[in-house]
C-alpha positions in Angstrom: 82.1 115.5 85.3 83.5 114.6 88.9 84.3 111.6 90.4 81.4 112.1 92.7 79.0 113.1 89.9 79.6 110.0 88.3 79.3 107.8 91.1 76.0 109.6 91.8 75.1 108.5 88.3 75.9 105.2 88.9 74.0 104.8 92.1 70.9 106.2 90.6 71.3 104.0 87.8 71.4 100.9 89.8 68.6 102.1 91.9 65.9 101.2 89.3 66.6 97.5 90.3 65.4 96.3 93.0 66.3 92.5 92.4 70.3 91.4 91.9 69.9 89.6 88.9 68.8 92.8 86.9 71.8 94.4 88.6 74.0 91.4 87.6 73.0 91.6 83.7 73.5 95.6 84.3 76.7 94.7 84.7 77.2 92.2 82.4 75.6 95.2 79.7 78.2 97.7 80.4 80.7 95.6 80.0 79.4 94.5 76.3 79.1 98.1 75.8 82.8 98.4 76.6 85.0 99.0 73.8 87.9 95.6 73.0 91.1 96.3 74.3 93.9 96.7 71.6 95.4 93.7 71.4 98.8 95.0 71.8 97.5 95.7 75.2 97.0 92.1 75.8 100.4 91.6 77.4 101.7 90.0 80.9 102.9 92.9 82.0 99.2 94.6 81.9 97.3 91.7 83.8 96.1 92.1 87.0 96.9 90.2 89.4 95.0 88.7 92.6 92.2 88.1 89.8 90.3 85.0 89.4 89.4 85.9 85.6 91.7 87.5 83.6 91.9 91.1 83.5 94.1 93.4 81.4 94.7 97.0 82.4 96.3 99.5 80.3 97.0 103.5 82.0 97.9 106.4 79.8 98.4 109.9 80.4 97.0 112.4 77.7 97.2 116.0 78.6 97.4 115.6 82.4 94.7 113.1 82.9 95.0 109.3 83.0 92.8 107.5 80.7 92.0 103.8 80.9 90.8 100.8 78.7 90.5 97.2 79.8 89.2 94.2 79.2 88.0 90.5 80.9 87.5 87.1 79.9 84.8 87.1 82.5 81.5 88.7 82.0 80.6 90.4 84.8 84.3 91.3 86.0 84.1 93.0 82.6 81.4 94.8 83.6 82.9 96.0 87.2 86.0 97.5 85.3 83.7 99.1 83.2 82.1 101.1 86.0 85.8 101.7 87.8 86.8 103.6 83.8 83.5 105.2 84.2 84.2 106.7 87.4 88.3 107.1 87.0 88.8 107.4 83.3 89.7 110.9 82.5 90.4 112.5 85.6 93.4 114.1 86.6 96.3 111.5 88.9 95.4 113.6 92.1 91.7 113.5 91.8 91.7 109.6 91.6 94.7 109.2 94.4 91.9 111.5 96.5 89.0 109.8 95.2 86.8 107.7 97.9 84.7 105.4 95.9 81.7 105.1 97.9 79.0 103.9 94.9 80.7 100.0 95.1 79.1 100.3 99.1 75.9 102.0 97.9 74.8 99.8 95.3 76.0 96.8 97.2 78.2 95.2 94.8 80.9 94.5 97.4 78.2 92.3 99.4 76.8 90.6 96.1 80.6 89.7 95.0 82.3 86.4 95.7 85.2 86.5 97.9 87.3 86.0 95.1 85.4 88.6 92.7 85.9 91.0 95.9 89.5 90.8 95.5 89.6 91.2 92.3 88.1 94.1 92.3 90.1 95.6 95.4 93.2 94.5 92.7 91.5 96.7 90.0 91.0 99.3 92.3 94.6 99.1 93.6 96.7 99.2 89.7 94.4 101.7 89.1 95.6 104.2 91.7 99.3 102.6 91.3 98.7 104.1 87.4 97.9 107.9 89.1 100.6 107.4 91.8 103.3 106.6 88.8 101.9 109.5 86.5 101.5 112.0 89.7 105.1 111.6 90.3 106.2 112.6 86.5 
């Protein structure tokens, strides 16, 4: 699937809830659903930071195509890095540097996030395409 597809997936998911509570223990769902990070993953040097909550990141690239697994201590902030795998994980370093990620406008989790959980995300968002810059330049 695309980038786009999957963001189109995501919006029409979050579409079925009107109130943002539901959309708040969506969140908090995928990110049970995601799998633990490795603990050998757990390090310094994969934590993000300008996160409140702590939030590891780990980047490989298997067969031209950056796959990612992470991990929070924080519920929901687990379940936003579970939608930005969902929408990056697997795709090539030059789709994700190109890719605009308009589903965190349409289903209004930008203006539903604290200040803080903003820039958190942003920070996600940021390693994220630092990860396909570094492997784009192999």
């Amino acid at each position: 699937m695309t980038i786009n597809e999957i963001q189109d997936e995501i919006i029409e998911e979050f579409q079925d809830f009107d109130d943002w509570m539901d959309r708040y223990q969506l969140l908090i769902d995928l990110g049970s659903e995601q799998a633990p990070l490795d603990e050998r993953y757990k390090t310094e040097q994969n934590l993000i930071d300008g996160c409140q909550s702590r939030v590891w990141l780990q980047a490989d690239l298997v067969d031209g195509r950056v796959r990612f697994q992470a991990e929070s201590d924080a519920l929901i902030v687990k379940g936003i890095v579970a939608l930005l795998i969902r929408v990056l994980d697997n795709q090539t370093p030059a789709d994700i540097l190109s890719a605009e990620l308009y589903f965190i406008e349409k289903i209004g989790l930008r203006e539903h996030l604290s200040p803080t959980r903003s820039n958190g995300l942003l920070a996600m968002l940021k390693q994220m395409k630092m990860y396909a810059l570094a492997f784009s330049a192999r």
